[in-house]
N, C-alpha and C positions, 0 to 999 in steps of 0.2 A: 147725215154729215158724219156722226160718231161712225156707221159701217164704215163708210169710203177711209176714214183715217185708220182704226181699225185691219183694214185688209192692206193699207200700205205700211204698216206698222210690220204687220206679216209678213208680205215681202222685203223689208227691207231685213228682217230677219232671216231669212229664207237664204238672202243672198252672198251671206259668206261660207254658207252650206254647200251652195253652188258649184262656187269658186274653187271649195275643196275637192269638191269631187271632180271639176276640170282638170284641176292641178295635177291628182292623183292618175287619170288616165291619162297624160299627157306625159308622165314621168313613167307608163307602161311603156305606150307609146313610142317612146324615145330609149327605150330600154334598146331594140336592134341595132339602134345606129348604132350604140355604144360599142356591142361588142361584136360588130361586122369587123372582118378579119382587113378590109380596106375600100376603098373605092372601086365598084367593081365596072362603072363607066367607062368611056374612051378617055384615055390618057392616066389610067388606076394603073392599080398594081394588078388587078384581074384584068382577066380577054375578053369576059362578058359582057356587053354591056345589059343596062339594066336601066328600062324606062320609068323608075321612080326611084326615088331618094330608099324607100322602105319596099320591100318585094311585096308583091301582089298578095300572096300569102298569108304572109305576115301580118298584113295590114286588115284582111279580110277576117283571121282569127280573131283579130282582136275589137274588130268591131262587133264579131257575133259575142265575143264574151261580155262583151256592154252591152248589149242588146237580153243578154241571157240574165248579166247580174240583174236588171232592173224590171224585168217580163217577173223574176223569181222574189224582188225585192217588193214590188209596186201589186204584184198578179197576184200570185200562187200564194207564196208566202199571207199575204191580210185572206185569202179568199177560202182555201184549203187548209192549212199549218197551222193558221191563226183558232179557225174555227173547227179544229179536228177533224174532218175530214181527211184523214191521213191515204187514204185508197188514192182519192185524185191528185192530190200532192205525190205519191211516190209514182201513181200512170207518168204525171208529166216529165218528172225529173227524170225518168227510163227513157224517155222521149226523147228528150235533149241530149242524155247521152248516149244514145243510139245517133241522134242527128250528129256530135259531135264527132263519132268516130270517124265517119264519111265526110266531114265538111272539110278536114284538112287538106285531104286527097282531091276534092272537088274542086277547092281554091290552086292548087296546084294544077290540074287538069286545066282551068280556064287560063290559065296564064301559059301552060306552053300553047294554046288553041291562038289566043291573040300574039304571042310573039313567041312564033316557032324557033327562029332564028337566036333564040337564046340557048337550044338544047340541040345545034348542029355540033357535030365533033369538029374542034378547029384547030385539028395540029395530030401527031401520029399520038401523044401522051393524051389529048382528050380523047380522041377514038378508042387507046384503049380502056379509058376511064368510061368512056359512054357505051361500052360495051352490050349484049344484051343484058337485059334486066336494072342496070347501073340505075338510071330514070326511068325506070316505067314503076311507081310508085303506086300501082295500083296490086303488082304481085307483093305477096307479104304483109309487115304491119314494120311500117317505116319508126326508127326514132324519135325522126319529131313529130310524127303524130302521135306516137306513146306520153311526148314531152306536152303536146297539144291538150290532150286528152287529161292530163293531169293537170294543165294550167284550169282548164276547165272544171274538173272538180274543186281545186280550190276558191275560185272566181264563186261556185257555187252553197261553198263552205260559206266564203266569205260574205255572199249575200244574206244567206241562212242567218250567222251570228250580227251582222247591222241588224237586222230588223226586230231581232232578238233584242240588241242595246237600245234601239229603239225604244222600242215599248218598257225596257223598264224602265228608262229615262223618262217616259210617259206616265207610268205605274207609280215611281217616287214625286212627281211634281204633282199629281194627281194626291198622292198623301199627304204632300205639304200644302198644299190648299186645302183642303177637309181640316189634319191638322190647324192649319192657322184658322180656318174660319171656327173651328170648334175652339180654341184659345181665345179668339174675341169674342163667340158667344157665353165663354166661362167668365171673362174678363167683365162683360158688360152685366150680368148675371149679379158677379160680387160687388160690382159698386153698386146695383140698385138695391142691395141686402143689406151694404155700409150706409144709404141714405135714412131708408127706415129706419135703420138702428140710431143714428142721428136723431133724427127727427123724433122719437121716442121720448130719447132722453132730453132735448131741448124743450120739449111740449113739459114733459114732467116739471121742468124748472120753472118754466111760467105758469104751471097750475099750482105750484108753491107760493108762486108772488101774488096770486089771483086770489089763493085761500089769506095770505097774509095784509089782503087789501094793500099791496104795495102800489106808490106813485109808481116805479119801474115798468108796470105791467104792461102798459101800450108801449111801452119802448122798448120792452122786449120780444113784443109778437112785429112791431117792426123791423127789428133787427132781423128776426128768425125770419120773415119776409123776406129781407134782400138776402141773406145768404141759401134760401132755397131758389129764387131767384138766379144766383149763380151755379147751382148745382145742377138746376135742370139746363143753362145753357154749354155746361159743359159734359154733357151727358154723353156725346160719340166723342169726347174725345179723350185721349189717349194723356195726353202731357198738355203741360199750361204752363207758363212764364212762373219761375219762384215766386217774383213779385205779387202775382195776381195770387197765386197760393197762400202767402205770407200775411197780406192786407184779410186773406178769404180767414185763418188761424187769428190775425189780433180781433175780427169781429165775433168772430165764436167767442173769444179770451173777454172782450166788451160783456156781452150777454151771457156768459155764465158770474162774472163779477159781480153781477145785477141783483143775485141772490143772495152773493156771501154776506158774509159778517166782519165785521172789522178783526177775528180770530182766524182769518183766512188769508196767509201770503203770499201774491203769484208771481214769481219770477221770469222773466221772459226776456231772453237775449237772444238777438242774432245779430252775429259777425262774421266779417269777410265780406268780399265781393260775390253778390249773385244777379249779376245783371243778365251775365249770360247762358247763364241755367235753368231748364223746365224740369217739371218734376211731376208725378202722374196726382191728378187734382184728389186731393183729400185721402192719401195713404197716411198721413199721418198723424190726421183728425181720431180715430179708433186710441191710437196710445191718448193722446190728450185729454181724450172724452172719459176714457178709464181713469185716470190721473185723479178728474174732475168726482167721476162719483164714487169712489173708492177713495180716496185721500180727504174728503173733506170731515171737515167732522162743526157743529154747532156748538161742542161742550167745551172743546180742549183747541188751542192754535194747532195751526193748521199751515204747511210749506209746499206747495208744488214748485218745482224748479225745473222750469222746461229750458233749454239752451240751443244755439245752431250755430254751428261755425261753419264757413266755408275753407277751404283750401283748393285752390282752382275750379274743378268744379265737382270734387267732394263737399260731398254733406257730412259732419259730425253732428250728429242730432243725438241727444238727452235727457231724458226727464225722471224727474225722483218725486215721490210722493211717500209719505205714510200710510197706513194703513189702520184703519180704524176700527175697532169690534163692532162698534154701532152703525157702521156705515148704512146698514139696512141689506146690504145685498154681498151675497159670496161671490169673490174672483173668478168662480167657474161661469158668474152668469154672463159675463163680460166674453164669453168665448167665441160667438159669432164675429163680431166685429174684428178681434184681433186676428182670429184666424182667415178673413177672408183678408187682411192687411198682409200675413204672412203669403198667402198663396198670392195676392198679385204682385208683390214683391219679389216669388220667383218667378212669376211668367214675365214681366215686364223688365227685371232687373235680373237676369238669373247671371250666376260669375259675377256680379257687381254690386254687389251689398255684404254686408255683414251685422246681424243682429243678435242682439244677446240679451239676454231678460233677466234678469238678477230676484228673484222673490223670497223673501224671509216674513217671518210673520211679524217683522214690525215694519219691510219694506218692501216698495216695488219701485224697480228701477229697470231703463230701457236703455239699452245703446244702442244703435246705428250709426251703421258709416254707409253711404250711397253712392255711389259714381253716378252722377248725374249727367243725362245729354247737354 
């Protein structure tokens, strides 16, 4: 079922490929009538008449140069050109224009043979125009077969450089899918780096409450329950509703409260409308979580002030913390998680963020601004 859709997906793609290229010979095509000097039927401005709209000719070059672009486009070119083989590629091409030289005069031959009566002298001024030699188009190297002949290398130029655009039209679509698959393999890579790292430091906090024989203890290995829970269902995907974000940030904000101390203030606003905003699930759990084990302290009060405004559908996201000597751990150790926030931030968001990190040794402060989908 998928093939059959698949292959008509194909062709409907195919089909204004087509159409251009009808188009384009149709507009060679039509090039004669353009600049024939008039009607050269009975009742024209010429004596001749002439059993088609387009001369025999005319009509026969230009079918062989269709016939040559796409034998050179479809053939030679993937079979030889393509696969260096250059010996059989330049046989053929000397082929054709050796056939070429001969084919104008040939298509000319066949037409005075079926309608001889086009090349009688009909008046004393065409007898002396048809003189000997005048039409016998076979002594010398006529004009428009020189004109012929060069339509023909171009038609053949021209095939040559399509299949050239071709393929690298092939060659670049061929990188942007590697490209992009290798950007979602990176992508999927740093969020499963950002869960562990999660999950590390939430386990640490209930093995705090578990040494401090805390009541909280079961109601923190269920909380950290339902938010892995939500992690692993949103594991292929890409962006998730604010909302489901925001609800997924005050449960984290729940279960880490669970350990503090009444010397510990968390701040947490958001404003504006975000009904109709997603945002890539847990980019910006890594600053909170840093906030969390760097800013708190047991001895001294203690302020994290996380904030979010909306503006259409910007993010102004904020968070300020202190920084504690005792924290237990140095800001460099925190560098997995933020760095892998930094890099999906530019794969997912590149030209639409702005972030700024502000650190002094009594603070650490984050701003972002987000264009969000």
């Amino acid at each position: 079922m998928h093939d059959s859709e698949g292959t008509s997906d194909s062709k409907i793609k195919a089909l204004p490929t087509v159409l251009i290229h009808l188009f384009i010979w149709l507009v060679i095509f039509s090039l004669p009538l353009l600049f024939r000097p008039g009607n050269m039927g009975p009742g024209g401005r010429g004596e001749l008449p002439m059993p088609f709209l387009i001369p025999i000719p005319i009509l026969m070059n230009n079918i062989f140069l269709v016939i040559a672009f796409y034998i050179n486009l479809f053939v030679l070119m993937p079979r030889y050109f393509n696969t260096k083989k250059w010996g059989y590629f330049l046989f053929f091409t000397l082929l054709f224009v050796f056939v070429s030289l001969y084919f104008h005069q040939f298509s000319q031959w066949l037409e005075r043979s079926w309608w001889p009566d086009m090349y009688r002298p009909r008046g004393p001024r065409q007898s002396a125009m048809n003189g000997p030699g005048f039409h016998d188009h076979n002594r010398g190297f006529s004009f428009r077969q020189f004109s012929f002949i060069y339509l023909f290398i171009m038609t053949w130029a021209l095939s040559m450089a399509y299949y050239l655009f071709m393929q690298l039209q092939k060659s670049v679509r061929k990188a942007d899918q590697v490209l992009a698959t290798a950007l979602q393999s990176e992508l999927s890579f740093l969020k499963a780096q950002i869960n562990p790292h999660f999950l590390f430091n939430t386990l640490n906090n209930i093995y705090v409450l578990t040494l401090k024989k805390s009541e909280s203890a079961p109601t923190a290995v269920v909380k950290l329950s339902n938010l892995m829970r939500k992690i692993t269902n949103d594991t292929a995907v890409d962006f998730v509703p604010f909302e489901e974000e925001q609800q997924f940030i005050r449960d984290y904000l729940d279960l880490q409260e669970l350990r503090l101390s009444k010397k510990t203030k968390v701040i947490y606003e958001v404003t504006g409308d975000y009904s109709a905003c997603a945002i890539a699930p847990r980019i910006l759990i890594p600053f909170i979580d840093n906030a969390f084990k760097f800013g708190v302290s047991g001895h001294t009060e203690s302020e994290i002030d996380i904030r979010m405004h909306f503006e259409g559908n910007i993010l102004n996201f904020s968070i300020k913390n202190a920084i504690h000597a005792n924290a237990g751990e140095s800001l460099e150790s925190a560098g997995v998680g933020l760095d892998n926030s930094k890099r999906r931030l530019e794969l997912l968001y590149a030209n639409r963020y702005d972030l700024k990190i502000i650190h002094t040794e009594e603070r650490y402060e984050v701003l972002l601004k987000i264009e969000l989908k």
